[in-house]
KOLLO-794902 format. One record per residue (C-alpha): residue in one letter; residue number from 1; x negated, y, z negated. Coordinates in nm, 4 decimals. Layout:
<midren residuo="A" num="NUM" x="X" y="Y" z="Z"/>
...
REM end
This chain:
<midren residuo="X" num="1" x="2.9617" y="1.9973" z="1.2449"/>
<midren residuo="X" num="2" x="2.7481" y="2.2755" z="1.1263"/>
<midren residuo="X" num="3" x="2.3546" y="2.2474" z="1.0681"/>
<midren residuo="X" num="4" x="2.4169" y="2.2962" z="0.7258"/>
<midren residuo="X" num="5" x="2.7088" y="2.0159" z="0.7271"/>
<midren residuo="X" num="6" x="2.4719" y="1.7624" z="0.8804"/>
<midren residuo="X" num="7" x="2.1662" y="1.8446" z="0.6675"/>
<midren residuo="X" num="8" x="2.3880" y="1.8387" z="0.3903"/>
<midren residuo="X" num="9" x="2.5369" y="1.4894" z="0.5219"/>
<midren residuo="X" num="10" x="2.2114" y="1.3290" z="0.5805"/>
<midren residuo="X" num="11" x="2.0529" y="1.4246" z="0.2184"/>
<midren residuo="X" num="12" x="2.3885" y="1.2378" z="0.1159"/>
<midren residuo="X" num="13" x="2.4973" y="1.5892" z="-0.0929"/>
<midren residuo="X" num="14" x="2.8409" y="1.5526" z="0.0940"/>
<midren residuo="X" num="15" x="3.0553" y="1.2675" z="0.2902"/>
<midren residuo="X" num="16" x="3.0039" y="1.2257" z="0.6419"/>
<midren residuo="X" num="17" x="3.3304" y="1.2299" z="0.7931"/>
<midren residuo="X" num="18" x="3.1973" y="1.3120" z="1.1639"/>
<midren residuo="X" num="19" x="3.3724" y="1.0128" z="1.3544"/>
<midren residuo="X" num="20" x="3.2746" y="1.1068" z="1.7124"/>
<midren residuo="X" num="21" x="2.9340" y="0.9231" z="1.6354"/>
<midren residuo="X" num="22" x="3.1160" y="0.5455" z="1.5851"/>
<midren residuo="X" num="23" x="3.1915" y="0.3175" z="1.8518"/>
<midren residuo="X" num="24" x="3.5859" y="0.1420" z="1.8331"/>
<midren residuo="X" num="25" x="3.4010" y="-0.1493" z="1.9582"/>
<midren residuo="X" num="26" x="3.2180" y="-0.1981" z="1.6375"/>
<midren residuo="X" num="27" x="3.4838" y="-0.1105" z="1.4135"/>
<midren residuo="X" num="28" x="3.5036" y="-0.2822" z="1.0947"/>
<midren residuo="X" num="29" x="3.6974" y="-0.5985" z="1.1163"/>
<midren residuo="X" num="30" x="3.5970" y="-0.7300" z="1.4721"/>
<midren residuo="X" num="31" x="3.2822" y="-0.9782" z="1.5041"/>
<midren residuo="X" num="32" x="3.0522" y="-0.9963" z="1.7881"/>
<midren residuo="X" num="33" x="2.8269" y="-1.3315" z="1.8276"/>
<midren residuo="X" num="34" x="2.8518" y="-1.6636" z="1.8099"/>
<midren residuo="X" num="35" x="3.1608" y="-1.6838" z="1.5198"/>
<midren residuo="X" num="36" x="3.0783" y="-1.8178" z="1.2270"/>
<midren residuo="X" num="37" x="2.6870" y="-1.9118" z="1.2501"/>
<midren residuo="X" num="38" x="2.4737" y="-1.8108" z="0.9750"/>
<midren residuo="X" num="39" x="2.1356" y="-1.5884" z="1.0603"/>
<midren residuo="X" num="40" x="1.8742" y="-1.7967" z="1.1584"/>
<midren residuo="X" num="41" x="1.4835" y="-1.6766" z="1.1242"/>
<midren residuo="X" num="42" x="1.2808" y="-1.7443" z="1.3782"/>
<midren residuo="X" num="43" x="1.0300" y="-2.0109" z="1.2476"/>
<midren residuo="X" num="44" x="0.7146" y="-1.8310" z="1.3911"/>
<midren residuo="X" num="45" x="0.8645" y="-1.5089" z="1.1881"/>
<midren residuo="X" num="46" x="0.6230" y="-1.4837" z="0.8479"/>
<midren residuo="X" num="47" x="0.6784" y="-1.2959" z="0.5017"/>
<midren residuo="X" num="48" x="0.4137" y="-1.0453" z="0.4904"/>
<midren residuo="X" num="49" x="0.2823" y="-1.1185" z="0.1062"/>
<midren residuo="X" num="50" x="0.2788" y="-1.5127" z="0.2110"/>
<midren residuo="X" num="51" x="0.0448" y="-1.4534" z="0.5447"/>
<midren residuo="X" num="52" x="-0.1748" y="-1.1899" z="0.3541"/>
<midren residuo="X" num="53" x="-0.2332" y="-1.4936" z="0.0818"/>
<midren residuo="X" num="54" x="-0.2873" y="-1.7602" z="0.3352"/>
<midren residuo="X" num="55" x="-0.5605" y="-1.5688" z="0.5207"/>
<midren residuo="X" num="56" x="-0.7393" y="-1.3682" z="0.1951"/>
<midren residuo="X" num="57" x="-0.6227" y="-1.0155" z="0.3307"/>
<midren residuo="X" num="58" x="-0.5029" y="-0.8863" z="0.0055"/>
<midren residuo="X" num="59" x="-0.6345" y="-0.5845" z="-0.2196"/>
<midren residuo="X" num="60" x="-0.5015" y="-0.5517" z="-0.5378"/>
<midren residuo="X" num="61" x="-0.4594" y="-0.2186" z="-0.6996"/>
<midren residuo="X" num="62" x="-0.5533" y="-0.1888" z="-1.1315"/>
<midren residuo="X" num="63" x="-0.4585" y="0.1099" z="-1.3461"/>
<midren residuo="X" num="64" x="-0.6044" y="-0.0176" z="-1.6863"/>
<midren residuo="X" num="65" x="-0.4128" y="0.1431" z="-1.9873"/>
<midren residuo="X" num="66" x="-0.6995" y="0.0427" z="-2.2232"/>
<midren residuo="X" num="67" x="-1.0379" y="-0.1705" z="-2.2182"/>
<midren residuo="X" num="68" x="-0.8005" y="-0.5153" z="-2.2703"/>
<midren residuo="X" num="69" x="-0.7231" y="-0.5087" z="-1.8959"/>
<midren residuo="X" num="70" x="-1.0547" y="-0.5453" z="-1.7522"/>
<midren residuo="X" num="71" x="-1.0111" y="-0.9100" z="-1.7724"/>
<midren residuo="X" num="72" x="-0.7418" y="-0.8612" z="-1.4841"/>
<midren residuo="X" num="73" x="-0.9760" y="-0.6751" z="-1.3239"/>
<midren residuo="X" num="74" x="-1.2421" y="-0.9625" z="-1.3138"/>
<midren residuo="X" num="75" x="-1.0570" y="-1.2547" z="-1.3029"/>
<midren residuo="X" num="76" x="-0.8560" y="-1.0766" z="-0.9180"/>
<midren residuo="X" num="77" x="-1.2533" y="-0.9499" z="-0.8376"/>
<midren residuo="X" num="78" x="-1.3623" y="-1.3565" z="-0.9071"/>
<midren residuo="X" num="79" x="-1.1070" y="-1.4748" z="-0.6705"/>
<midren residuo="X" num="80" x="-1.2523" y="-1.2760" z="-0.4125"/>
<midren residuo="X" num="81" x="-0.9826" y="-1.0094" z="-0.4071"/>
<midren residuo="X" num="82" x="-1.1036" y="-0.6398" z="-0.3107"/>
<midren residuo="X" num="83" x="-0.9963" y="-0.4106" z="-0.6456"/>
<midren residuo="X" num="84" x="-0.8882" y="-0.0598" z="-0.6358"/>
<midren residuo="X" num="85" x="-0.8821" y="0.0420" z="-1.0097"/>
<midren residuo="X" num="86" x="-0.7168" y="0.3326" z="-1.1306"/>
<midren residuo="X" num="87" x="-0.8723" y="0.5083" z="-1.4302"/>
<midren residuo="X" num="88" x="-0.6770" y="0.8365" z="-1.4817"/>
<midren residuo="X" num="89" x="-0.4606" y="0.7512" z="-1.7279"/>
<midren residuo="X" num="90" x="-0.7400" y="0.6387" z="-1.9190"/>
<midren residuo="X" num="91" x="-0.9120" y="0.8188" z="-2.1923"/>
<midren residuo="X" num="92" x="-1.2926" y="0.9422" z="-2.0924"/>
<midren residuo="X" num="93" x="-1.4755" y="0.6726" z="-2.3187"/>
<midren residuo="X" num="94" x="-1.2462" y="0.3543" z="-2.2420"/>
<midren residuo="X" num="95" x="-1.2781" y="0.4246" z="-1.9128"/>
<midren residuo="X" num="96" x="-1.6467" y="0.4589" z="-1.9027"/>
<midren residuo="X" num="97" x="-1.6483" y="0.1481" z="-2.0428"/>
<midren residuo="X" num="98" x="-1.4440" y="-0.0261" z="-1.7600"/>
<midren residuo="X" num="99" x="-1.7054" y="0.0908" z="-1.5018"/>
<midren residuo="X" num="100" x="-1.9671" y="-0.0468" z="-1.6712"/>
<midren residuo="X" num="101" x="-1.7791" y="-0.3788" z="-1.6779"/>
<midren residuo="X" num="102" x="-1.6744" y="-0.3409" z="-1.3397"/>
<midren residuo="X" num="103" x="-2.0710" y="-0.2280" z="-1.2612"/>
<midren residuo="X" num="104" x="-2.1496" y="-0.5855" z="-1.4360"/>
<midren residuo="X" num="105" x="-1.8881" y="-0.7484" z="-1.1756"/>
<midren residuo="X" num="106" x="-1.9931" y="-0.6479" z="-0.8888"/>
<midren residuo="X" num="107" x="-2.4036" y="-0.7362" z="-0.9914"/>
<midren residuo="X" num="108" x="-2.3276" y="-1.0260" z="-1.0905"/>
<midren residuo="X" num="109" x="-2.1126" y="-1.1266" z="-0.8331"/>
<midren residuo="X" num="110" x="-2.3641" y="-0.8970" z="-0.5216"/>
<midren residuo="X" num="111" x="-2.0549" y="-0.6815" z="-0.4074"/>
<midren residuo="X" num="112" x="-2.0224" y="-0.3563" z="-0.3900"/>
<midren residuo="X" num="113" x="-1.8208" y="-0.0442" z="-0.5843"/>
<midren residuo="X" num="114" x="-1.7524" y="0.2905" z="-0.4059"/>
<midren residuo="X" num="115" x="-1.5841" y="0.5732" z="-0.5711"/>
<midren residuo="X" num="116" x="-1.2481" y="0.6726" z="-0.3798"/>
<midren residuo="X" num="117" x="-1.1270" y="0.9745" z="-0.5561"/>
<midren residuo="X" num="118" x="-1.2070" y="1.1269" z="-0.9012"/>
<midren residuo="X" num="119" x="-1.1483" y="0.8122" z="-1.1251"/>
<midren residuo="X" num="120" x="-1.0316" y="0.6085" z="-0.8896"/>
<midren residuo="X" num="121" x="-1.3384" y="0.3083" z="-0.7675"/>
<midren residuo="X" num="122" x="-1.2686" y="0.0319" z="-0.5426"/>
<midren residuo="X" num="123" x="-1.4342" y="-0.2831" z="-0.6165"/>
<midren residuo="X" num="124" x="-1.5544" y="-0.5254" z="-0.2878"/>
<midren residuo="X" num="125" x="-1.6122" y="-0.8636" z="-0.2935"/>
<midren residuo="X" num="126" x="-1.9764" y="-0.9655" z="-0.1022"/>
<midren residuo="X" num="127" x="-1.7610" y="-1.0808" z="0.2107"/>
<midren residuo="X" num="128" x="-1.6042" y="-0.7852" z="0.2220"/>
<midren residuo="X" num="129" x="-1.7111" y="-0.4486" z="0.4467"/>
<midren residuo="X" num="130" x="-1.5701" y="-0.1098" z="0.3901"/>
<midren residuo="X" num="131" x="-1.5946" y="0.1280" z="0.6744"/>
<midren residuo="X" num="132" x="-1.6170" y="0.5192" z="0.5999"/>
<midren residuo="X" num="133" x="-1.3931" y="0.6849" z="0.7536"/>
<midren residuo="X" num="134" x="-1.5685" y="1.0006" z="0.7519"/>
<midren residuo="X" num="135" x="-1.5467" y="1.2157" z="1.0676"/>
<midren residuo="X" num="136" x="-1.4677" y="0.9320" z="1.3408"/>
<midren residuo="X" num="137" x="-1.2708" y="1.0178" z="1.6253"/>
<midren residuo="X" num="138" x="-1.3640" y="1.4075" z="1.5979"/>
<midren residuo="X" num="139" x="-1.6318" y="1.5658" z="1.8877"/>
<midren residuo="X" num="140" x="-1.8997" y="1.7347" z="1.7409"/>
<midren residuo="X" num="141" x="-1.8592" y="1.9982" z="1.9504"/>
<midren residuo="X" num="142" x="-1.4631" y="2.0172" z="1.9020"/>
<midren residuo="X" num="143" x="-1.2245" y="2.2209" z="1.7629"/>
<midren residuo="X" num="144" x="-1.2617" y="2.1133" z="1.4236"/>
<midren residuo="X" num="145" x="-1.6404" y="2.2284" z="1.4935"/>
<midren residuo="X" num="146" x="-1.6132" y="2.5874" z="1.3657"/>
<midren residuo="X" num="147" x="-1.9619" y="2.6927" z="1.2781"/>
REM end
């Protein structure tokens, strides 16, 4: 099978009829295991959203279309849930208007609000520290030092 073929295969443009890569052991039809058992999960296995809840690691992310959805943005900040709101698809004045209510949030309830990208503000709870991840890891006198 040609590059091409397999690129081609793998994007799913054309069938992949290449049937030196299957094993006759695991053709269809033939069952390996125990018969007839259903899957069972192991107990100490957890769903990811459930453990998140149970232990307040959760960050929920806001793109307001209008100044009506503050009030999800408040009532997830009251809870104690660190906000990332999303104001680009908001028009200039509605949006100022959300960061001053989100400004009121976080003053009244002593957390914080840093800006992550143009329009874009996360909101943390007091309990909550965000870490700058500036230049950590990097040598001053590295590579990435060109001056």
């Amino acid at each position: 099978m040609g590059s091409v073929r397999k690129a081609s295969a793998w994007l799913g443009l054309v069938e992949d009829n290449d049937e030196r890569y299957y094993d006759d052991e695991y053709a269809e039809g033939t069952e390996t295991g125990t018969g007839n058992q259903a899957w069972v999960t192991d107990p100490r296995v957890q769903v990811a959203a459930e453990a998140a809840q149970e232990q307040d690691r959760r960050i929920a992310t806001v793109t307001p279309d209008s100044f009506r959805d503050a009030r999800a943005i408040g009532e997830l900040f009251r809870d104690g849930v660190p906000v990332i709101v999303n104001l680009t698809a908001m028009d200039p004045a509605d949006a100022k208007r959300v960061v001053d209510f989100a400004a009121g949030l976080i003053f009244g309830l002593r957390g914080s609000i840093d800006r992550v990208a143009t329009r874009v503000f996360l909101l943390s709870p007091a309990d909550t520290q965000v870490v700058a991840g500036g230049a950590a890891g990097r040598k001053a006198d590295g590579f990435f030092n060109q001056s």
